[in-house]
C-alpha positions in Angstrom: 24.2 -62.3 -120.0 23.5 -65.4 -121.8 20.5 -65.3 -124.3 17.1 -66.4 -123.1 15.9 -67.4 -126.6 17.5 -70.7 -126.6 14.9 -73.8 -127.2 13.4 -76.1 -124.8 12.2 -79.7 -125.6 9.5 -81.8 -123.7 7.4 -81.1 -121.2 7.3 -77.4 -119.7 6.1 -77.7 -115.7 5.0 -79.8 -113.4 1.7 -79.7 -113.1 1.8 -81.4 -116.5 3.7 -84.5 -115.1 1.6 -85.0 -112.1 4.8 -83.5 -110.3 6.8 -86.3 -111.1 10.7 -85.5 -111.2 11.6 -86.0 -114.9 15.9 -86.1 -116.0 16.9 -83.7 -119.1 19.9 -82.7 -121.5 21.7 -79.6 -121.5 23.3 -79.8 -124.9 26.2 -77.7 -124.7 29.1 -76.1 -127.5 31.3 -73.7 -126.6 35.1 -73.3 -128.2 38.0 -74.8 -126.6 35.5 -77.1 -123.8 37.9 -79.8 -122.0 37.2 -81.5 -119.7 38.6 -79.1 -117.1 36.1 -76.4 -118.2 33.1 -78.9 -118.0 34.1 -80.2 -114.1 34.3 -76.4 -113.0 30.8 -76.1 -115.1 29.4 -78.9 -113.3 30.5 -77.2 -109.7 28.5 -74.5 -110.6 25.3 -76.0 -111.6 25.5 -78.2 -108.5 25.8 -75.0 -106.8 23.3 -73.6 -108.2 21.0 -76.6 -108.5 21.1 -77.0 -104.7 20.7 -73.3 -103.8 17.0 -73.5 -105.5 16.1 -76.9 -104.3 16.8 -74.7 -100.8 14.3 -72.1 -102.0 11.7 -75.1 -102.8 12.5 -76.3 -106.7 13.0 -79.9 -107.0 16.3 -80.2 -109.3 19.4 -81.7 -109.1 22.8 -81.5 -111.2 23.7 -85.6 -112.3 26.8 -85.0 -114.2 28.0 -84.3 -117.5 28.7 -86.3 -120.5 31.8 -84.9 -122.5 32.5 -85.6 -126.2 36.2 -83.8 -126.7 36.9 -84.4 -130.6 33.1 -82.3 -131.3 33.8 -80.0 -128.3 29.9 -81.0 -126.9 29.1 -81.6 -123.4 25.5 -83.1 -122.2 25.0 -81.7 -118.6 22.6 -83.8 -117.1 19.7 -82.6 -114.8 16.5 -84.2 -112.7 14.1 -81.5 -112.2 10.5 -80.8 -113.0 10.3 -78.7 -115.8 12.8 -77.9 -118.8 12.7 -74.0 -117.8 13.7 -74.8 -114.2 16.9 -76.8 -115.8 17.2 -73.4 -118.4 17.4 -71.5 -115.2 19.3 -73.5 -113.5 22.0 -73.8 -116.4 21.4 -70.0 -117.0 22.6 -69.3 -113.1 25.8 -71.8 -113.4 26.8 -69.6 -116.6 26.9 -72.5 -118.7 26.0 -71.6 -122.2 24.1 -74.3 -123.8 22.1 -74.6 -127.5 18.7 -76.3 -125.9 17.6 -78.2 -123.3 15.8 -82.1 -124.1 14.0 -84.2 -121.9 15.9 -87.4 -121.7 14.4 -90.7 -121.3 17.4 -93.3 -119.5 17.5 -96.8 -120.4 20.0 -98.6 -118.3 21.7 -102.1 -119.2 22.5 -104.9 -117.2 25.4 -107.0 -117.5 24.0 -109.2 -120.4 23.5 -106.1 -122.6 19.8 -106.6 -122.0 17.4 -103.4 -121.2 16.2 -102.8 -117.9 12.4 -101.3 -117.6 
């Protein structure tokens, strides 16, 4: 069982948001991660993302962001609340440090910030 003291970072439900759907970082180490083990990581929180957006939580599983040499993968979520994403990370068996709410600040083709 993986340990439920790890951290959580931002806001904690959505009530606090209004309900708004809000995107956040599961920062995760673990020895040996490739990029094999982080696609078969992903499968499961999509798997496990959709089977509670089934039972009624909003959240959804956007990927993963792999740095190999520092063995450190950021699995991305939407979802309202950072202990929804815990749970959801904690049900795909993918052991992770903390969980951050992100803030995404796409580019365009200029190298400009979109808002």
């Amino acid at each position: 069982m993986l340990d439920r003291r790890r951290r959580l970072y931002g806001r904690s439900n959505a009530e606090e948001t209004g309900g708004e759907v809000l995107t956040f970082m599961a920062e995760c180490f673990w020895p040996g991660m490739n990029e094999a083990k982080v696609r078969e990581a992903g499968v499961r929180a999509g798997h496990a993302a959709r089977a509670a957006s089934r039972d009624g939580d909003e959240v959804r599983y956007l990927g993963a962001i792999l740095v190999p040499a520092d063995e450190v993968a950021f699995c991305l979520f939407e979802g309202g609340s950072s202990e929804l994403v815990s749970d959801i990370s904690e049900r795909a068996e993918i052991p992770f440090e903390r969980i951050l709410q992100t803030v995404r600040l796409d580019g365009d083709h200029d190298g400009h910030t979109n808002q």
